[in-house]
C-alpha positions in Angstrom: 45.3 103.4 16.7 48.6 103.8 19.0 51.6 101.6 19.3 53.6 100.2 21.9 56.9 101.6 21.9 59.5 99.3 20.9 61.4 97.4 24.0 65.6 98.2 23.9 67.7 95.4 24.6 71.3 95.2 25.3 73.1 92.0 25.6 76.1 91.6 28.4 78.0 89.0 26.4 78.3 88.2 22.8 79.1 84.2 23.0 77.6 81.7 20.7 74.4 81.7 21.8 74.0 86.2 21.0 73.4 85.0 17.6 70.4 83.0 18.3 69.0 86.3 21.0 69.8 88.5 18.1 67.8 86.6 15.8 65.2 86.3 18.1 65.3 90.4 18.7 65.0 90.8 15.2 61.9 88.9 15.0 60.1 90.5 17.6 58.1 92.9 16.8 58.0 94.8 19.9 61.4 94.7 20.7 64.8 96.1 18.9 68.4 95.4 20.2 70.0 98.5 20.6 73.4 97.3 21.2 75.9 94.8 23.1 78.7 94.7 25.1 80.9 91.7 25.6 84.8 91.2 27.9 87.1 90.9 25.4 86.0 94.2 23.3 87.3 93.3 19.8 84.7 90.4 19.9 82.2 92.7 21.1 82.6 95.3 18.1 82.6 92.4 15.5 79.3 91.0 16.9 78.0 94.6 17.3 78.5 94.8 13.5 77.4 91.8 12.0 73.9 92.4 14.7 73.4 96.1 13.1 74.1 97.6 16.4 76.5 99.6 18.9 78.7 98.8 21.4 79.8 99.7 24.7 83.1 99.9 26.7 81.5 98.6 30.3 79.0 97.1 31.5 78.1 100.5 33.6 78.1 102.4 30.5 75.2 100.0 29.1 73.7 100.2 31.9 73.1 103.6 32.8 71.9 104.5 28.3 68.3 105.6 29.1 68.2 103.6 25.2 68.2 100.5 26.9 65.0 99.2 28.8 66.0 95.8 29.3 69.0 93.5 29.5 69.8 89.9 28.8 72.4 88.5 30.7 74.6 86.2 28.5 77.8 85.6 29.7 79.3 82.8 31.8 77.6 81.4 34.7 79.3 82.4 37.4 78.9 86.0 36.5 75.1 86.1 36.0 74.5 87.0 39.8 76.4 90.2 39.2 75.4 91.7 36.3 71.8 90.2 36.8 72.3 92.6 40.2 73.8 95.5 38.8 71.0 95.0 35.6 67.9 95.3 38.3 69.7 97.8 40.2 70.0 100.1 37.5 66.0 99.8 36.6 66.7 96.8 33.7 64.3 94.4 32.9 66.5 90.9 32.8 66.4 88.2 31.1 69.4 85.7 32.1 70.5 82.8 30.0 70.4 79.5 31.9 71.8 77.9 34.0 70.6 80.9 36.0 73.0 80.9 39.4 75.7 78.8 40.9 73.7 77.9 43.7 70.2 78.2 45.1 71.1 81.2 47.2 72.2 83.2 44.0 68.5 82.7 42.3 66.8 83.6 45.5 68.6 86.5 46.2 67.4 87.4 42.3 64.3 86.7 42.7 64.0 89.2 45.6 65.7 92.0 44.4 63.6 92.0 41.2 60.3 91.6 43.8 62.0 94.8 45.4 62.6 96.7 42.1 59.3 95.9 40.4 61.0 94.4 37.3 60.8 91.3 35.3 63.5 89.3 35.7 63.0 86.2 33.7 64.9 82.8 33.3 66.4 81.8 30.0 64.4 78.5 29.9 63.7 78.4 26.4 62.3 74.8 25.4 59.2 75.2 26.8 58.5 78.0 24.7 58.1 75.8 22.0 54.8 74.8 20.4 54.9 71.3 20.9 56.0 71.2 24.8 53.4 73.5 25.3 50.3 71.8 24.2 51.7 68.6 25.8 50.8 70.8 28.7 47.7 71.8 27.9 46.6 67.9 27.2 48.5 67.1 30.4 46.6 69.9 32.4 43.5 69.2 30.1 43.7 65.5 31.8 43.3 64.2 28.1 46.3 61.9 28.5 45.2 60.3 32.2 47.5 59.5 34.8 51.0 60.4 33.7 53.0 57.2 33.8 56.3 58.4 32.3 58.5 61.5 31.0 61.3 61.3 29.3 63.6 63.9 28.3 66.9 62.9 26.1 69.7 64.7 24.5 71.8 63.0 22.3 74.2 65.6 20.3 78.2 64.9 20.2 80.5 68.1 20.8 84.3 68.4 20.4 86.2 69.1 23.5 87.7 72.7 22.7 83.6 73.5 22.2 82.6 71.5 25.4 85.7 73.2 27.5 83.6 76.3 27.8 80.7 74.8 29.5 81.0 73.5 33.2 79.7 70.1 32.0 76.3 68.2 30.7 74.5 67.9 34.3 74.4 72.0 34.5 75.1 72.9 30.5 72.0 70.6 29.6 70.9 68.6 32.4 69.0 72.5 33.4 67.5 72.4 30.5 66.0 68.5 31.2 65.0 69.8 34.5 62.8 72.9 34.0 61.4 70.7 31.1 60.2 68.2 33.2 59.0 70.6 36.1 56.8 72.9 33.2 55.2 69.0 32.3 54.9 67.6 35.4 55.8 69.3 38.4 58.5 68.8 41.5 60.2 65.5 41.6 60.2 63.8 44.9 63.8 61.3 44.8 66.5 61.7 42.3 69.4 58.6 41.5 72.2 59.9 39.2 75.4 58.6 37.4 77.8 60.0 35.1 81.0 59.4 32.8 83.8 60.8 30.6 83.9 58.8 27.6 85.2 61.2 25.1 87.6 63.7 26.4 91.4 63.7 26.6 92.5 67.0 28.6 89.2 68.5 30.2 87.7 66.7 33.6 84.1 67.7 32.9 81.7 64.7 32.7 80.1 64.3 28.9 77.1 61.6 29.6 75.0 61.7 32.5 71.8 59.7 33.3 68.7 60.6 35.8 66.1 58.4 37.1 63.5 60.6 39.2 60.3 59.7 41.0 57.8 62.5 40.9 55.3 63.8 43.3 52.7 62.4 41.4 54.3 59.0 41.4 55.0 58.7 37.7 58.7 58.0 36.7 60.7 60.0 34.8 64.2 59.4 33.1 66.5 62.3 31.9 69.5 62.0 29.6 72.6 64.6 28.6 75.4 63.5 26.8 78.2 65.1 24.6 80.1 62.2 23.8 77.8 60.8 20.6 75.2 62.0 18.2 72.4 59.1 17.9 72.5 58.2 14.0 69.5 55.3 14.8 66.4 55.6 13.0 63.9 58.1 14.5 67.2 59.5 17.0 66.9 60.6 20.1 68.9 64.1 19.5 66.4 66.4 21.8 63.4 64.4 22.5 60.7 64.6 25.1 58.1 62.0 25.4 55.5 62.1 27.7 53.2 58.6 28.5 49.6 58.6 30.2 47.5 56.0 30.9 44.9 57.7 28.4 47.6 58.7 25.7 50.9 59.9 25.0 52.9 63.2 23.7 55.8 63.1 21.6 58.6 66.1 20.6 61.8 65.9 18.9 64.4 68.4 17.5 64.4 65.7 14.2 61.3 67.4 13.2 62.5 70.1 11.7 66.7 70.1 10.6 68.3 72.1 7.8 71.2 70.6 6.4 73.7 73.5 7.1 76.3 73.5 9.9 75.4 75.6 13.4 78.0 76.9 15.8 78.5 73.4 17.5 76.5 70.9 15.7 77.0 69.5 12.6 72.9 70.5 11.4 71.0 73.1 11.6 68.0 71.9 14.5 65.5 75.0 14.0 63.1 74.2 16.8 66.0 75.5 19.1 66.1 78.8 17.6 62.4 79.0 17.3 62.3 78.4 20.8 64.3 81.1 21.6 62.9 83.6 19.0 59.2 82.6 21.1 60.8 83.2 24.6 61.8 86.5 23.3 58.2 86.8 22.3 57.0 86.5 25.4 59.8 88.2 27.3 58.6 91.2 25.6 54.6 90.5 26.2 56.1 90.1 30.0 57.4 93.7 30.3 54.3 95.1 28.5 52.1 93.7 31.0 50.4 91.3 28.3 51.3 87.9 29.4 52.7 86.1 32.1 56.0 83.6 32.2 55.8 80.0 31.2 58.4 79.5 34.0 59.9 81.8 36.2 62.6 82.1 39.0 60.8 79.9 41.2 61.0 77.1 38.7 64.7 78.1 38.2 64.8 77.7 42.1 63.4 74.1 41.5 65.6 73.4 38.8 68.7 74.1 40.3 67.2 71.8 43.5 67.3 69.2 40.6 70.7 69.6 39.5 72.0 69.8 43.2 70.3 66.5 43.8 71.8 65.1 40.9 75.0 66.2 42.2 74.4 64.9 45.4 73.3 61.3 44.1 76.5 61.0 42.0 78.9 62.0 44.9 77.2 59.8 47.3 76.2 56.9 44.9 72.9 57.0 46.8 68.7 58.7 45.8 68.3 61.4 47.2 65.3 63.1 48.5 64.2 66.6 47.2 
């Protein structure tokens, strides 16, 4: 009985979210992370030791370690186009932490490169790797909940301004992650009508609350919600919840399932279904580059995805709906 060799990963960028990949790595069976390399170095060296791991002093030095077969891209977002570049260009497999390009043009240009080089180059779209949002597919698909009536996906989960000053605001922070949600359930939108506020924030101009109504090509209605500006404390809150309504039945899915009562890097609890979700897009990410599975979503969906948030964009600077 033989083995598949074990997939090396490097990590360009050691923010927050390197503790939830290296967790992930760690799990996978078929993968190990081999080491990291991150801007400011110090920060680099003390993620490289608590992760078990090396460290590099450039990117190009990661990239060119015949150690390393593929590389998730994990620093800010308007960097990914060019270390997701250089990764494919220096024969990486990539996956790149959403959102996954500043523009649509960025995603394409990706997408073709990795055509070129033969290599996966997968979004970070991690939700849908979860259990539940995946066999609301399958009864979706299976037509076991009938015509699709409504989709919602809400998130509901307060963070402090020096934590939300990193990110470039809820509509592309989390809004992506509504977006490719909803495309994975239930396909392309048709119209989009957005708004947004700042509620919370003294110094930063990012919005923290923004609300989505869409009509989809199917004709059900769908209603999307991102907001750093409260937690929901109600009975049965809606922290991370996606709901899906048929005329034949109905799917439900909620971060409140599973919570551990320790503090995370942002939130106050511990909501596990977000690492599992990323320790199962790992998973697959791996099953990818062996040839054993295809993606859940790929840079296509990105492509639609980012359409989304543009629309959104678009309806909140022109206070009209906007056709995708």
């Amino acid at each position: 009985m033989t083995t598949n060799p074990s997939l090396g990963i490097a990590f360009l960028g050691t923010g927050d979210v390197s503790d939830l990949h290296a967790e992930g790595v760690r799990r996978c069976r078929d993968a190990h992370l081999v080491g990291v390399w991150n801007r400011t170095a110090e920060k680099g060296k003390t993620k490289a030791e608590l992760f078990g791991c090396r460290t590099w002093d450039t990117p190009e030095q990661l990239l060119g370690d015949p150690a390393v077969d593929a590389v998730f891209v994990l620093t800010n977002l308007e960097t990914h186009i060019d270390f997701v570049t250089m990764a494919l260009n220096a024969g990486k497999h990539v996956l790149v932490e959403k959102p996954v390009g500043v523009t649509i043009d960025e995603i394409q240009a990706m997408k073709a490169l990795s055509e070129q080089k033969g290599l996966v180059c997968m979004p970070g779209h991690n939700f849908i790797h979860e259990e539940g949002i995946i066999r609301s597919r399958e009864l979706i698909d299976g037509g076991d909940l009938g015509k699709l009536v409504a989709i919602y996906v809400m998130y509901h989960i307060h963070h402090p301004e020096e934590v939300a000053a990193r990110y470039p605001g809820v509509i592309r922070q989390i809004l992506t992650h509504n977006a490719y949600t909803l495309l994975y359930l239930a396909g392309r939108p048709a119209k989009v009508s957005a708004m947004k506020s700042r509620l919370h924030y003294d110094e930063i101009p990012q919005e923290d609350i923004a609300t989505v109504n869409l009509t989809m090509e199917n004709g059900a209605l769908a209603h999307l919600c991102a907001s750093f500006a409260a937690d929901d404390h109600s009975a049965d809150p809606w922290t991370m919840m996606v709901k899906v309504i048929g005329t034949s039945g109905s799917t439900r899915y909620s971060y409140r399932d599973w919570v551990e009562i320790k503090p995370a890097v942002v939130h106050s609890q511990t909501y596990t279904a977000y690492r599992g979700s990323i320790i199962h897009e790992i998973e697959r990410f791996a099953d990818v580059v062996a040839g054993r599975a295809t993606q859940l979503s790929d840079l296509d969906d990105a492509i639609d995805a980012q359409r989304i948030i543009e629309g959104i964009e678009a309806s909140i600077d022109t206070g009209r709906t906007i056709d995708l």
